[in-house]
C-alpha positions, 0 to 999 in steps of 0.5 A, spaced: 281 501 479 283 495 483 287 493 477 290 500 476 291 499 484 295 492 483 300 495 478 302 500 482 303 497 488 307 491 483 311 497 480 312 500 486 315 493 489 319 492 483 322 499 483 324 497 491 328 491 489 332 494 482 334 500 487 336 495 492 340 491 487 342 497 484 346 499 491 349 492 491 351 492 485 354 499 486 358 496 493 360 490 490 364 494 484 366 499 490 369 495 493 376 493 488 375 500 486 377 501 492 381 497 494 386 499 488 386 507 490 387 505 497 393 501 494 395 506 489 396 511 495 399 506 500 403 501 496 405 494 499 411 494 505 418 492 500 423 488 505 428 493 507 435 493 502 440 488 505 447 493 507 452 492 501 460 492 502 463 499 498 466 497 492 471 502 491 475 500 499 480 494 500 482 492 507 489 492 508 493 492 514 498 497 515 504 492 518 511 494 519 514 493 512 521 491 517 525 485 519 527 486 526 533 481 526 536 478 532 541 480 536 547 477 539 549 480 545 557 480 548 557 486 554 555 493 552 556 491 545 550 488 541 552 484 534 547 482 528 548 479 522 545 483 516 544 481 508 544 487 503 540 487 497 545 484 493 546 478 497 553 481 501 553 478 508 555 481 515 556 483 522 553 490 524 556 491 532 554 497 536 553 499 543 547 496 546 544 504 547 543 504 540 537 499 540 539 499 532 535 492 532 529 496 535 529 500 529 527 495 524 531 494 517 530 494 510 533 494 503 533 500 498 537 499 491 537 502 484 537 500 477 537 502 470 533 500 464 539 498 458 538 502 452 539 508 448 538 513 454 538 508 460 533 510 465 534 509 472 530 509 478 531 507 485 527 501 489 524 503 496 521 499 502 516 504 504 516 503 512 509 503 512 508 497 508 503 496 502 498 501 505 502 507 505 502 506 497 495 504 497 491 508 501 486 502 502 485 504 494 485 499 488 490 499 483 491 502 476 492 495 473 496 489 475 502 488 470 504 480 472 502 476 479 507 480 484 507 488 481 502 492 480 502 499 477 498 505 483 496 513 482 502 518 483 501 519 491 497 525 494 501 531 495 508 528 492 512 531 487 513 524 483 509 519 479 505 513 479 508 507 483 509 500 482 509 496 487 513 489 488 511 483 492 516 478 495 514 474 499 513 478 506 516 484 502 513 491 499 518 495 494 516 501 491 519 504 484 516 511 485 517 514 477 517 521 475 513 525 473 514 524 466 513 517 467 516 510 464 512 508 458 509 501 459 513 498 456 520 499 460 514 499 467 513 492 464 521 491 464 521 492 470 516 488 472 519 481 469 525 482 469 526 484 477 527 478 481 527 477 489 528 472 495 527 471 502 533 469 506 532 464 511 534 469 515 528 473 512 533 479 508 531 480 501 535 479 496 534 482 489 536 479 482 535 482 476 535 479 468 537 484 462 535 489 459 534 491 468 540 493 472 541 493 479 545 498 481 552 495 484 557 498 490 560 505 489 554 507 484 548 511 484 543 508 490 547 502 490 545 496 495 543 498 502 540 497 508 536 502 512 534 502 519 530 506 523 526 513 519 528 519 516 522 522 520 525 520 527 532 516 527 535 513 521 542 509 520 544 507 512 549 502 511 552 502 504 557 498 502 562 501 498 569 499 493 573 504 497 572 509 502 578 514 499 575 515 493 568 520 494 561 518 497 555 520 494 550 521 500 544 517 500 538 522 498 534 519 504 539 522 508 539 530 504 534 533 510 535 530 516 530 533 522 535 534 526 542 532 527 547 527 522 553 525 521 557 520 517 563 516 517 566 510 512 570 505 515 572 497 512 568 499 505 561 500 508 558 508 508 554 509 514 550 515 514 545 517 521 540 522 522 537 524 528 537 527 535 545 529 537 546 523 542 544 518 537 548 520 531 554 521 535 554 515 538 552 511 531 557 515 527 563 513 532 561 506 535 558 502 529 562 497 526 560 492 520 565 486 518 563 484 510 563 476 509 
C-alpha cells in the first residue's frame, strides 16, 4: 500500500507540473496569436499622404495684352507715335480729355493661306492676354516653339485657337467652326513671323503660301485702343478715303454710342458713350510717316 501510495502522490505531482507546463506552453503561443489578430484589427499608423499640385491647372497671369505708349504733350493736345502691324509709323494727336493713352493699344490684321480656295482669317490680341484663351487649361498640342493650338472657347460660335507668342505679345487666330486642316494650322504657324519695335509695337511678316493683309483689304493692318465693351478706337489706314470702307467687325455692335470718320488715309472707328465718340470722331488726328 506504501508503494501504491508513493505513485499516487509521484503521479499526482507529474499531472501538477504537465498541467502547469501545458498553460505556459498555451500563454506563449497565445501571445504572437495575439498579437496578430490585435494587428489584424488595428493596422500600423501610415505617414499622412504628402498634398500633390493638380496636374490639369497652369498658373498664369492675367496682364493686360497692351502698350501704353508715351504721350508728348503740347497744351490741351496730346501726341503719341504709333507703329501699325505692317511697320507703317505715325503720330495720333487728339484732345487731352480723350486720355486715348490710357486705353492702352494693340494690332489686329488678317491673312490668307494662298491656294486653290484661299482661306482667310484675322489675327487679334486679346485684351486679356494669354489667359483669356487659356483659361488656366493646357494646350490641344504645340505646333512650333511659339504657337500653340487651344479648345474652341466656351459659349462662342467659332472654332479652335491658335495662340502666337512674340515676345510680350499673345495673337489669337480664332478658326471657324469648320475649322483649318493641320496642315494650313501648321502654315500659319511657320510661316507668321513678329517683332517688337523698341518702342514695344508688333510688327507682323509673313512667308508664302501665308498673306497678310494690306490697307483697303479685309481686316487690313490696325490698331486698337481701349475695348469694344467700354470705349473703343480703330485706326486703319486706308489707299484713299473716297473710295468705300468696309467697317472693322470689332466695331459692328457697339454698346452705346459710334461714329467714324476718314481723313489723310487713315479710317478711324470709335464706340462708346456719346461724349467720347463725338470728340474722338472730330478731334483725332494721324499723320502717316
Amino acid at each position: 500500500m506504501g508503494e501504491q501510495f508513493d505513485d499516487v502522490i509521484e503521479a499526482g505531482t507529474r499531472g501538477r507540473k504537465r498541467v502547469i507546463g501545458i498553460v505556459v506552453l498555451a500563454v506563449l503561443v497565445a501571445v504572437p496569436v495575439v498579437g496578430l489578430v490585435a494587428s489584424d484589427d488595428a493596422p500600423p499608423e501610415m505617414p499622412e499622404p504628402v498634398p500633390q499640385p493638380i496636374g490639369s491647372l497652369t498658373t498664369v497671369t492675367a496682364e493686360p495684352n497692351i502698350l501704353t505708349p508715351k504721350v508728348r504733350v503740347k497744351g490741351r493736345t496730346h501726341l503719341i507715335d504709333v507703329v501699325f502691324p505692317d511697320g507703317r509709323r505715325a503720330t495720333v494727336r487728339y484732345p487731352a480729355e480723350l486720355r486715348l493713352d490710357r486705353l492702352g493699344v494693340r494690332p489686329a490684321q488678317g491673312g490668307w493661306l494662298e491656294g486653290d480656295e484661299p482661306e482667310f482669317r484675322q489675327l487679334v490680341a486679346p485684351y486679356g492676354g494669354e489667359v483669356e484663351v487659356t483659361k488656366g487649361g493646357r494646350p490641344i498640342r504645340s505646333m512650333t516653339g511659339n504657337v500653340t493650338l487651344w479648345p474652341r472657347q466656351a459659349g462662342g460660335e467659332g472654332g479652335q485657337v491658335l495662340l502666337f507668342a512674340f515676345g510680350p505679345w499673345r495673337l489669337a487666330l480664332y478658326d471657324r467652326p469648320l475649322g483649318l486642316t493641320f496642315e494650313q494650322r501648321m502654315a500659319w504657324a511657320r510661316n507668321l513671323r513678329g517683332r517688337v519695335t523698341g518702342d514695344g509695337y508688333l510688327v507682323l511678316s509673313a512667308r508664302r503660301p501665308l498673306r497678310l493683309a494690306g490697307p483697303g483689304e479685309a481686316a487690313g493692318p490696325q490698331l486698337w485702343f481701349g475695348t469694344s465693351a467700354d470705349r473703343m478706337v480703330v485706326l486703319m489706314p486706308v489707299p484713299s478715303c473716297s473710295r468705300p470702307i468696309r467697317e472693322p467687325p470689332v466695331l459692328a455692335e457697339p454698346v452705346s454710342a459710334a461714329g467714324h470718320a476718314c481723313r489723310d488715309g487713315v479710317y478711324i472707328g470709335v464706340t462708346g458713350p456719346e461724349e467720347f465718340v463725338g470728340k474722338a470722331v472730330k478731334g483725332l488726328r494721324i499723320r502717316l510717316e
